[in-house]
N, C-alpha and C positions, 0 to 999 in steps of 0.2 A: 489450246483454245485461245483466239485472238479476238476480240471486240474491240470494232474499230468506230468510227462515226466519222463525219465531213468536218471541217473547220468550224463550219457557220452551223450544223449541230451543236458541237463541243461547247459555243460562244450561245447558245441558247441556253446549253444546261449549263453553264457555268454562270450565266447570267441570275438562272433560278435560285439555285446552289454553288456559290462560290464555293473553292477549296479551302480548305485551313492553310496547307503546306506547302499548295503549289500553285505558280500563276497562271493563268490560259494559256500566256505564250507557253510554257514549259509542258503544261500539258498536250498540246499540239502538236509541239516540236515531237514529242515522245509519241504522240499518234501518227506521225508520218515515218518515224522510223520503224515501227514492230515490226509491219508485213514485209519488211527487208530480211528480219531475222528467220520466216519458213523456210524461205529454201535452203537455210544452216540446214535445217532436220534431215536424219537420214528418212531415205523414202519410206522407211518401214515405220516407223513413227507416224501417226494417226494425228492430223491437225485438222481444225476447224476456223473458220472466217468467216466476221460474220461484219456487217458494217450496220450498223444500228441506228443509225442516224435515222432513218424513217419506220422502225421495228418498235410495236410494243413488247413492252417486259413479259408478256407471256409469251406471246412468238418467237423471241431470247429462248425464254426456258425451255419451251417445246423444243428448238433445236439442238442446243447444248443437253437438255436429258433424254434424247434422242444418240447423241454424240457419245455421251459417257455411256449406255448402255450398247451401243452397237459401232465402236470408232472401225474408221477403217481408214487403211494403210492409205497415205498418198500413192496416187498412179502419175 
């Protein structure tokens, strides 16, 4: 499971919620790398992506506990 959001998302809610640990830049950096690491998975392994940046937190949940009850395999 991947949640991702835009830059200028990230720089809103970081603005709201700063990190304790980590700077905006660092966390960005690290947002534009993940969805590099899906196509590692083998096809059979069941992922999800979701970019969140204009999603509320129930729409999230709806789809990831959607995801964890019925994953399916990448095509």
């Amino acid at each position: 499971m991947l949640l991702t959001a835009s830059e200028e998302g990230l720089q809103r809610r970081y603005t709201r919620e700063p990190d304790l640990y980590f700077s905006l830049a660092t966390i960005q950096a690290a947002n534009r790398r993940f969805p590099s690491l899906l196509p590692l998975l083998p096809r059979s392994v069941p992922h999800l992506h979701l970019d969140t940046t204009t999603m509320l937190p129930d729409a999230v949940f709806t789809h990831v506990a959607a995801f964890v009850h019925d994953p399916q395999p990448a095509t």
